[in-house]
DRENDO-1510 file (C-alpha; in Angstrom, 1 decimal, always signed):
<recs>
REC; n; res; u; v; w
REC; 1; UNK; -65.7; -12.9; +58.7 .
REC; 2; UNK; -62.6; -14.4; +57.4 .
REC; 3; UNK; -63.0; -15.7; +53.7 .
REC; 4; UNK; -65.8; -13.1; +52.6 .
REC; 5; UNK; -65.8; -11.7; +49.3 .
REC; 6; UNK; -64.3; -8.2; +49.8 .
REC; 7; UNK; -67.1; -5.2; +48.6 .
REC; 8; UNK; -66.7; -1.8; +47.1 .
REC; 9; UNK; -67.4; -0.5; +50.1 .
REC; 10; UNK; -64.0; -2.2; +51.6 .
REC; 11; UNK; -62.1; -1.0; +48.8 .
REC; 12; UNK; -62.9; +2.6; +49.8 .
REC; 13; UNK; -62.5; +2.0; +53.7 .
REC; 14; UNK; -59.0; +0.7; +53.2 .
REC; 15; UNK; -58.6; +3.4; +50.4 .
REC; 16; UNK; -59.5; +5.9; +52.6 .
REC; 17; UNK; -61.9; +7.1; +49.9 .
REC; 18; UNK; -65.3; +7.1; +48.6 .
REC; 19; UNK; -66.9; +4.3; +46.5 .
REC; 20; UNK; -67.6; +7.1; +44.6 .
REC; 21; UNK; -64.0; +7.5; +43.8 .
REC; 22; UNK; -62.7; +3.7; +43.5 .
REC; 23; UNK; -65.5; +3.1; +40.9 .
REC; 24; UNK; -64.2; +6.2; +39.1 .
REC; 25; UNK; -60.5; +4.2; +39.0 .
REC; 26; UNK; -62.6; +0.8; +37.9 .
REC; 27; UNK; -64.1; +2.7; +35.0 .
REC; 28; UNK; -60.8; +4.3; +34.2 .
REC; 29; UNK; -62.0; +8.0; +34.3 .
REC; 30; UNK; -59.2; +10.6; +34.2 .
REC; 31; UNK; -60.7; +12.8; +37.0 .
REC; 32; UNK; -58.9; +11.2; +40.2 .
REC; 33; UNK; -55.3; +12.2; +41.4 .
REC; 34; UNK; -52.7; +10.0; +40.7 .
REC; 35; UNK; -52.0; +9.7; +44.2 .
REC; 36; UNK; -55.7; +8.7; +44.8 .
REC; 37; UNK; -55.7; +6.2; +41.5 .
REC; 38; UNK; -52.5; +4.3; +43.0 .
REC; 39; UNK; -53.4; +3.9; +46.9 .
REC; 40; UNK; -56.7; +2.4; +45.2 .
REC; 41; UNK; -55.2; +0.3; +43.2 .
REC; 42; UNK; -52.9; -0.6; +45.9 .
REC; 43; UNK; -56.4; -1.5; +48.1 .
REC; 44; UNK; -57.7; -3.5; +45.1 .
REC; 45; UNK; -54.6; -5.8; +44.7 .
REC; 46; UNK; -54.1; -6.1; +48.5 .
REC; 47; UNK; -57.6; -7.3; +48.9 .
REC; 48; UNK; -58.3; -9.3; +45.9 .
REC; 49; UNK; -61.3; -7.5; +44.7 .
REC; 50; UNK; -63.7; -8.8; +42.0 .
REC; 51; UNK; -66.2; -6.6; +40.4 .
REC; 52; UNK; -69.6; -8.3; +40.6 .
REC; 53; UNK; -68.9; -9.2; +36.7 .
REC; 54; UNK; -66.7; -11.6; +38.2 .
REC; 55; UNK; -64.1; -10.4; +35.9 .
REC; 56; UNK; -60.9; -9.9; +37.8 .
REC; 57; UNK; -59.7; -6.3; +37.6 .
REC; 58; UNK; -56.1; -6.5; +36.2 .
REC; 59; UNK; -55.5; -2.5; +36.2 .
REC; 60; UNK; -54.0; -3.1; +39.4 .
REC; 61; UNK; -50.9; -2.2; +38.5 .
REC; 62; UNK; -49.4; +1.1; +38.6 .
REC; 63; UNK; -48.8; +2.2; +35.1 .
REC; 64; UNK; -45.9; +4.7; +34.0 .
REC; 65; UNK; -45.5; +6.2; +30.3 .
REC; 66; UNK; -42.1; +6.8; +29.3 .
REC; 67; UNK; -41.6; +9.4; +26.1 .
REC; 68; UNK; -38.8; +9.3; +24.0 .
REC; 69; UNK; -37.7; +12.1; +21.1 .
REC; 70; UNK; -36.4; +9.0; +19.2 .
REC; 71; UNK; -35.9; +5.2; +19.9 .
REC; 72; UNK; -33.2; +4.6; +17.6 .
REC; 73; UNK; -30.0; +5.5; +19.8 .
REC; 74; UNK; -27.9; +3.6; +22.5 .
REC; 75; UNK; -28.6; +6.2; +24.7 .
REC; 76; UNK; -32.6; +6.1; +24.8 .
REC; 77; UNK; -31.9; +1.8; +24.9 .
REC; 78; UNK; -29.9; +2.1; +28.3 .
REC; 79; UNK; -32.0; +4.6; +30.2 .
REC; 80; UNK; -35.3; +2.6; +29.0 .
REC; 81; UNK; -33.5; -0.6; +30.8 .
REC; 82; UNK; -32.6; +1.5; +33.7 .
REC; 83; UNK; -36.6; +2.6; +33.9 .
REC; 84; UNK; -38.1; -1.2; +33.3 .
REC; 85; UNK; -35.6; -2.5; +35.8 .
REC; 86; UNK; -36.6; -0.6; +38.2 .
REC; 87; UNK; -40.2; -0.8; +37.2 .
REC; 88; UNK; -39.9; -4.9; +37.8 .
REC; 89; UNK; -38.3; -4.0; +41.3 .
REC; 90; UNK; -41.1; -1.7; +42.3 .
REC; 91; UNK; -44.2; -3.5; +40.7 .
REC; 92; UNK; -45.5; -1.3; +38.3 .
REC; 93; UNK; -45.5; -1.4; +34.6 .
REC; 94; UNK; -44.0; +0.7; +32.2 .
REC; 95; UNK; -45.5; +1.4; +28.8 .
REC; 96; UNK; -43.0; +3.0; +25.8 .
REC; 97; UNK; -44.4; +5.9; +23.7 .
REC; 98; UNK; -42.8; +8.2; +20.7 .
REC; 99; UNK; -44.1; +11.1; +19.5 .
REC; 100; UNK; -43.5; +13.4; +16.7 .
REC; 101; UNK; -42.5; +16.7; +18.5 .
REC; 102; UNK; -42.8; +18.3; +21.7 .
REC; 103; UNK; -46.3; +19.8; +20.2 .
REC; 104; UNK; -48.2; +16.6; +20.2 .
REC; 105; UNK; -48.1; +16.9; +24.1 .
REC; 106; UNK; -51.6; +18.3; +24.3 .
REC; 107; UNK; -54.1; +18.8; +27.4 .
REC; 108; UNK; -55.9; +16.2; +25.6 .
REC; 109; UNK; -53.3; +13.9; +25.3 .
REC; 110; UNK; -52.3; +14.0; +28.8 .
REC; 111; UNK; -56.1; +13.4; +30.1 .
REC; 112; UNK; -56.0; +10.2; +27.6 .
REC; 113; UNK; -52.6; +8.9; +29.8 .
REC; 114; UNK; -54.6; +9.2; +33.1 .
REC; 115; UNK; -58.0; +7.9; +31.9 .
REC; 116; UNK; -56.0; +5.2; +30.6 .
REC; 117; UNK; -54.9; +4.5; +34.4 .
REC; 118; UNK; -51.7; +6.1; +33.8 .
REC; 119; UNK; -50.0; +7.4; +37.5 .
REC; 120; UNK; -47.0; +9.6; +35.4 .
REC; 121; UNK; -45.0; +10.4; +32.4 .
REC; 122; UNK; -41.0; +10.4; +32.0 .
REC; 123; UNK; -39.9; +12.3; +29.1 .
REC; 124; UNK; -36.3; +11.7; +27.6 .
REC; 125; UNK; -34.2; +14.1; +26.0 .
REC; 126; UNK; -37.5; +15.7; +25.4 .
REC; 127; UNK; -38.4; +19.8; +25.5 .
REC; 128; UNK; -41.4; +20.4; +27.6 .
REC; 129; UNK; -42.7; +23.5; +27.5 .
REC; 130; UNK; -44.5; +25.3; +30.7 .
REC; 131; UNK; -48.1; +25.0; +29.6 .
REC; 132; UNK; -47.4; +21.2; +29.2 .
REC; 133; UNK; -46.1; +20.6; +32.8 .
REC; 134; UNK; -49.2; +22.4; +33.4 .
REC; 135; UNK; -51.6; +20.3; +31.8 .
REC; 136; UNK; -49.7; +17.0; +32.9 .
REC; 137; UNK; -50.4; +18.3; +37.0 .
REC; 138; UNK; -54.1; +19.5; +36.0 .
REC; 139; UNK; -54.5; +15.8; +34.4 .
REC; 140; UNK; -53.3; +14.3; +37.7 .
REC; 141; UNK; -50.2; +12.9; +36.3 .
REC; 142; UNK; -46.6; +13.4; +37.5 .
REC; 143; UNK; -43.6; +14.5; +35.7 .
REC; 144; UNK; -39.9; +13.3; +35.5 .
REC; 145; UNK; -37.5; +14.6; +33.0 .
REC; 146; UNK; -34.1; +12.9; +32.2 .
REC; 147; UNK; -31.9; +15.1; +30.5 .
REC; 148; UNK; -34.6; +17.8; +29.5 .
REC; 149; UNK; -33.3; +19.9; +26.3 .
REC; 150; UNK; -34.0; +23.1; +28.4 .
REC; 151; UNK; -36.0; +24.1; +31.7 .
REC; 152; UNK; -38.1; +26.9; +31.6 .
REC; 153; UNK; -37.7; +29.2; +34.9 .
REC; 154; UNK; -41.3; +29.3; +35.3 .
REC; 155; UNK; -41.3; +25.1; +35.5 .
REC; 156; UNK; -38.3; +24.9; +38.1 .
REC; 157; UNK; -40.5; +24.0; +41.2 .
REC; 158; UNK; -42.6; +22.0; +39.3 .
REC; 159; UNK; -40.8; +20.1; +36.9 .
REC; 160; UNK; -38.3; +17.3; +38.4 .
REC; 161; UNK; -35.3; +16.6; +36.4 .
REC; 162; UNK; -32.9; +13.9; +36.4 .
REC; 163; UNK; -29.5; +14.2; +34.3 .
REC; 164; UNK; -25.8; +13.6; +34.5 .
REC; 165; UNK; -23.4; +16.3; +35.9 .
REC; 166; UNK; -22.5; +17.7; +32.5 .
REC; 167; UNK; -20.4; +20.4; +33.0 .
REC; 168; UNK; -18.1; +18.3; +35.0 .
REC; 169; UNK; -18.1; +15.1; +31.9 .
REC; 170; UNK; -17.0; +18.1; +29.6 .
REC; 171; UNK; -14.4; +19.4; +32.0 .
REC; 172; UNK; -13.1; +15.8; +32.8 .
REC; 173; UNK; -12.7; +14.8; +29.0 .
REC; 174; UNK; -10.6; +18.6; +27.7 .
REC; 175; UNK; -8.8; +17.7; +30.6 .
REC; 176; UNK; -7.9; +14.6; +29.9 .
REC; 177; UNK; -6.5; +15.6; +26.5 .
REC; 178; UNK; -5.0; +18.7; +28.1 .
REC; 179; UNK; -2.6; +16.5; +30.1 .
REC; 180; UNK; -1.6; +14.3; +27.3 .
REC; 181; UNK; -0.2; +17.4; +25.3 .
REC; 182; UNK; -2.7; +18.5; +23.4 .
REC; 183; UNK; -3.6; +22.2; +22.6 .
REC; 184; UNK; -6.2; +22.7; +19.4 .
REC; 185; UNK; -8.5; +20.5; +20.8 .
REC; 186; UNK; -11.5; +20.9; +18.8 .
REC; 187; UNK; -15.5; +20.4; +20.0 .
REC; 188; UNK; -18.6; +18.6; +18.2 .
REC; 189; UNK; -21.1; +19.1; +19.9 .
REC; 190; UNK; -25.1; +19.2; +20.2 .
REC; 191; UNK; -27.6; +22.6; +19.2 .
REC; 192; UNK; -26.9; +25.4; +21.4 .
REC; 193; UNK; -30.7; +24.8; +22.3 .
REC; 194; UNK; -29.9; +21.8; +24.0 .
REC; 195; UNK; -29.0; +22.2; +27.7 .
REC; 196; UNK; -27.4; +19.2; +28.1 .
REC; 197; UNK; -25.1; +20.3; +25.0 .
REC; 198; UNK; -24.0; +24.1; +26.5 .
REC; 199; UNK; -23.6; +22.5; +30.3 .
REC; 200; UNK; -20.7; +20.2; +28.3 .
REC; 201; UNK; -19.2; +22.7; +26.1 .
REC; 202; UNK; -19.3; +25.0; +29.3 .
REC; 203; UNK; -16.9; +22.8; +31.2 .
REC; 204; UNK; -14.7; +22.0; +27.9 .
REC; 205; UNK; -14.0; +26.1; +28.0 .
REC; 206; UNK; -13.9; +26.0; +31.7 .
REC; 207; UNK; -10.7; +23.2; +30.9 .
REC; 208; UNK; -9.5; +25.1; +28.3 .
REC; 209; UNK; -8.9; +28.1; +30.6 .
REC; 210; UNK; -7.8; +26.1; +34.1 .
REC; 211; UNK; -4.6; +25.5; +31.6 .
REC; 212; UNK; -4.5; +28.7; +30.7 .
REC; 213; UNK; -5.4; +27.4; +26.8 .
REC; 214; UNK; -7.0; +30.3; +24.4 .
REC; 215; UNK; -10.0; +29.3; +23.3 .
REC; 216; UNK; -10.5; +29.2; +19.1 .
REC; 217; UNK; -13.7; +29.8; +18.2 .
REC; 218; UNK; -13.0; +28.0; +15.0 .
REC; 219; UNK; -12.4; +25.1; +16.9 .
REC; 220; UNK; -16.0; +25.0; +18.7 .
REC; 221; UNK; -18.9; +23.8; +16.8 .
REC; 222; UNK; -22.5; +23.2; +17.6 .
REC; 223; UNK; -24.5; +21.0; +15.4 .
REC; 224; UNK; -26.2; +17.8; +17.0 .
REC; 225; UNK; -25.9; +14.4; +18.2 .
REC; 226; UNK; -26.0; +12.2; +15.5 .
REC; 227; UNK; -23.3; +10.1; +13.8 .
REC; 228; UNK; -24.1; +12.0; +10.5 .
REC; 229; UNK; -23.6; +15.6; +12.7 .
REC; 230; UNK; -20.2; +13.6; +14.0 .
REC; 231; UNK; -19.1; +13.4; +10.4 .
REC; 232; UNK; -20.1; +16.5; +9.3 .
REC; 233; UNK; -18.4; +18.7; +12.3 .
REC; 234; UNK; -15.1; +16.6; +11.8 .
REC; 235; UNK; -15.1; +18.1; +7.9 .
REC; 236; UNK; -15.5; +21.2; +8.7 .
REC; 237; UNK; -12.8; +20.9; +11.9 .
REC; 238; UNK; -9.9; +18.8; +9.7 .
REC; 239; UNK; -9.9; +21.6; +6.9 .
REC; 240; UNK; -8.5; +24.2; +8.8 .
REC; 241; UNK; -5.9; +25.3; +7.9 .
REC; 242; UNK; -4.3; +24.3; +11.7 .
REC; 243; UNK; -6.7; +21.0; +12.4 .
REC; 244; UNK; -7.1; +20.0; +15.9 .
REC; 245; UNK; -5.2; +17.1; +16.6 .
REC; 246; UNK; -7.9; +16.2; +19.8 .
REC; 247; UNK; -11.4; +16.3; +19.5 .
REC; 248; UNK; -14.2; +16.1; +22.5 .
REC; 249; UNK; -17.5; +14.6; +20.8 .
REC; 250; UNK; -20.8; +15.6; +22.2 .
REC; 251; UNK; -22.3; +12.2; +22.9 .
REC; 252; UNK; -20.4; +8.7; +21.7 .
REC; 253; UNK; -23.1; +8.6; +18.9 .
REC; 254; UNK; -21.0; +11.8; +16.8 .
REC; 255; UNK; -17.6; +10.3; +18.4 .
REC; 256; UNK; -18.4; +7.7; +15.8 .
REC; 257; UNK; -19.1; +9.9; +12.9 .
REC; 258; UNK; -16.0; +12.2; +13.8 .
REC; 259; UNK; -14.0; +8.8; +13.6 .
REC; 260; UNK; -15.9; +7.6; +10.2 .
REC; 261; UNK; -14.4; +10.9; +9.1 .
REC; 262; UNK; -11.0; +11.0; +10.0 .
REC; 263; UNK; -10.2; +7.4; +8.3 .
REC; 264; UNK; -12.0; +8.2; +5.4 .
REC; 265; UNK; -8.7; +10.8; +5.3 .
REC; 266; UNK; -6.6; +8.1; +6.2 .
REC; 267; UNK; -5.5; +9.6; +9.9 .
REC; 268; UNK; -4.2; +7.3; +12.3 .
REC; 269; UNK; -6.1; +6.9; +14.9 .
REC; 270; UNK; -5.0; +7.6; +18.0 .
REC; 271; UNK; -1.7; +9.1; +16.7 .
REC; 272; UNK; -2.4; +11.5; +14.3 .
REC; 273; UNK; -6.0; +12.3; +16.0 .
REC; 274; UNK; -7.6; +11.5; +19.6 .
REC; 275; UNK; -11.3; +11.7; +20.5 .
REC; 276; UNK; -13.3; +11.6; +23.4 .
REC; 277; UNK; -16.8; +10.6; +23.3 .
REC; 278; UNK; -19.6; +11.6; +26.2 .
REC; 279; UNK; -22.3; +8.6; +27.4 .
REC; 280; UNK; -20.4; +5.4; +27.7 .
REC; 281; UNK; -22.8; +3.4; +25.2 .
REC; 282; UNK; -22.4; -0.4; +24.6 .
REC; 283; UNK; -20.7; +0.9; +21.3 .
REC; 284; UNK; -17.8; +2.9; +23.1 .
REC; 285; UNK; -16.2; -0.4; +23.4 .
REC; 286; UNK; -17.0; -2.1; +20.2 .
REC; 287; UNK; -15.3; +0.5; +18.0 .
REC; 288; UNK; -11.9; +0.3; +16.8 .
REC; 289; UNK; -10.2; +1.6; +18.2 .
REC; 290; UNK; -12.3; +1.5; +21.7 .
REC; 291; UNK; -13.4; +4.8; +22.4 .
REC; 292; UNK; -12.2; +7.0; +25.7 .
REC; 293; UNK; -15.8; +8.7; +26.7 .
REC; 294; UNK; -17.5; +10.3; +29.8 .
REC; 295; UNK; -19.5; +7.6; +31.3 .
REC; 296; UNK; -22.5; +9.3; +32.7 .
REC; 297; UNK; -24.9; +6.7; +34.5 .
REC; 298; UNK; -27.7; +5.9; +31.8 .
REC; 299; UNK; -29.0; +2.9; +33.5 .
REC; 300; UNK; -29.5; +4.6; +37.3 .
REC; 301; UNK; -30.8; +7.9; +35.4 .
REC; 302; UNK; -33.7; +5.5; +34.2 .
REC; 303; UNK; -33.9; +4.2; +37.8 .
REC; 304; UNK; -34.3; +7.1; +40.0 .
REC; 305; UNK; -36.4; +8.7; +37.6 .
REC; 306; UNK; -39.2; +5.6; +38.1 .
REC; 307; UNK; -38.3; +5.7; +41.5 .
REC; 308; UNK; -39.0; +9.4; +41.8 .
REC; 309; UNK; -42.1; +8.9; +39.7 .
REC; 310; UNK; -43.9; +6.6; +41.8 .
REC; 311; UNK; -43.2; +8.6; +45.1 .
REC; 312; UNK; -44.5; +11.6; +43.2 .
REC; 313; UNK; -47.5; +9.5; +42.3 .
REC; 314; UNK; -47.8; +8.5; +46.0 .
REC; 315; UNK; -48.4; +12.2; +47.1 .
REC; 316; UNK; -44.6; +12.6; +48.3 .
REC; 317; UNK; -42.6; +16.0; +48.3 .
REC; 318; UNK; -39.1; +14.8; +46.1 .
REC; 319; UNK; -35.6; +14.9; +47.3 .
REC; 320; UNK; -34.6; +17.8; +45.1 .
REC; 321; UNK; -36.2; +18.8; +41.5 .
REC; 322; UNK; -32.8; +18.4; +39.9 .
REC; 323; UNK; -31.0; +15.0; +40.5 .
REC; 324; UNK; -27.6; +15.4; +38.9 .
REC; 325; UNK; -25.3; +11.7; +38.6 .
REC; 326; UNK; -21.8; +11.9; +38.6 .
REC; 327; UNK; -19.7; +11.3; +35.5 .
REC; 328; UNK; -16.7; +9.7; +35.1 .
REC; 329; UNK; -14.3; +9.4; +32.4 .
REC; 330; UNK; -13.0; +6.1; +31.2 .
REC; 331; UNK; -10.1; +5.6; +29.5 .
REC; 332; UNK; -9.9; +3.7; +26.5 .
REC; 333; UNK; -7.5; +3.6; +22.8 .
REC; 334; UNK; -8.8; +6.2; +21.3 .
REC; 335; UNK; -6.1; +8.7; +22.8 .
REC; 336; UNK; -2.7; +9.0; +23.0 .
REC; 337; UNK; +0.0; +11.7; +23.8 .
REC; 338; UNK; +0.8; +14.6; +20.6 .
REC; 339; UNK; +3.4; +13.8; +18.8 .
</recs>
């Protein structure tokens, strides 16, 4: 009869589950796939169903965790926008978490995300180790990973990745330098831990030997992202006794540092040193002079991995478990012709 006060018992017919099961998602117990969780949750808003406390149920909503290894960068800011945005497109909510190290992802903290309601998890520039991807699929919860710092073999059919085609960002920026006459082009880049970090210095080589350039290994170094890692690299890279007159930055973050550096010797910059950053941050254009970086697609990284997320959540097989975003590189002040 049209008008009547939908029951429990539709919930589960149009579910496709047992009342069993959708009380289990009222109560928020961590026991029910994340598939299940969302097509009730999908039944509950589609019908308008009120618990006999009369209390509207308002964990309707699909609900996605995104992890961070630290908030206070440009990069983390434009991939969370890419996420939220398309969270606000797709209907579901997205809640932001930090934690202290990669060993705080417990079994126990991943059964709290899904008794919480909790359909997945995206971790950002985060390690995840095997026995965690395990524990997020035995909580029910599915797994993104944008720009993991490494992928265990083991996790590669089970862990779905999202990132920027580094190699090529690294090759695309020594190349760049290459044709404006450069030749000790030096590299500050992340931790040889960091995947992201070897795919870039990989292509910078792969430039250095397309032009038939020796490689220095005085000129490569390999400390971390940071400004203060910028700064620090740059030292050690302008006292040589034959300084690079080009340098390819890891991330935009130590572009800055290696520039902080170089006019605290009071070089020129672009003519006595050019730098190339890698991200294409809001900052890359605020510096002075405006930084030449690899623009790798933050924003849409954020967006497919929701996107990817949610289909996981919905019991679907994904594309590909690597998604890899073109880079581009986009010139800016920052470099000039030698001489």
């Amino acid at each position: 009869m049209r008008g009547e006060r939908p029951t429990l018992d539709t919930v589960a017919r149009a579910a496709g589950v047992s009342k069993a099961t959708v009380s289990k998602v009222l109560n928020g117990r961590g026991d029910v796939a994340a598939a299940t969780r969302l097509r009730v949750q999908e039944a509950i808003g589609s019908l308008g169903y009120v618990p006999s406390t009369g209390r509207r149920v308002h964990d309707t909503t699909p609900t996605i965790t995104v992890l961070f290894d630290a908030f206070v960068n440009l990069y983390s800011a434009q991939v969370l926008s890419g996420v939220v945005a398309a969270g606000i497109e797709q209907g579901v909510d997205v809640v932001v978490t930090h934690l202290a190290g990669s060993s705080a992802l417990t079994p126990g903290w991943f059964r709290g995300l899904a008794a919480k309601g909790h359909v997945g998890l995206i971790v950002v520039t985060t390690e995840v180790r095997p026995e965690q991807v395990r524990a997020c699929a035995d909580a029910g919860l599915g797994l993104v990973a944008v720009d993991p710092v490494s992928i265990d073999p083991s996790t590669t059919d089970r862990l779905v990745s999202v990132s920027a085609t580094n190699w090529s960002g690294g090759l695309q920026a020594t190349e760049h330098l290459l044709g404006l006459g450069h030749r000790r082009i030096g590299f500050a880049g992340g931790l040889p831990a960091s995947r992201p970090a070897q795919q870039r210095l990989h292509g910078h080589l792969a430039a250095l030997s397309s032009w038939n350039v020796r490689s220095d290994d005085s000129l490569v170094l390999q400390v971390g992202f940071s400004h203060e890692d910028g700064r620090a690299m740059a030292s050690r890279l302008l006292d040589l006794a034959d300084p690079p007159t080009a340098i390819v930055a890891g991330c935009d973050a130590s572009a800055l540092g290696v520039m902080e550096e170089a006019r605290r010797r009071g070089l020129r910059l672009p003519e006595d040193l050019s730098i190339v950053g890698f991200d294409d941050t809001y900052a890359a254009a605020w510096t002075s002079p405006q930084l030449t970086t690899v623009r790798q697609p933050m924003r849409e990284m954020g967006r497919v991995a929701l996107r990817t997320l949610l289909s996981l959540a919905q019991g679907q097989r994904p594309e590909t478990h690597h998604f890899e975003l073109a880079t581009t590189l986009v010139e800016r002040a920052s470099t000039a012709p030698l001489g």
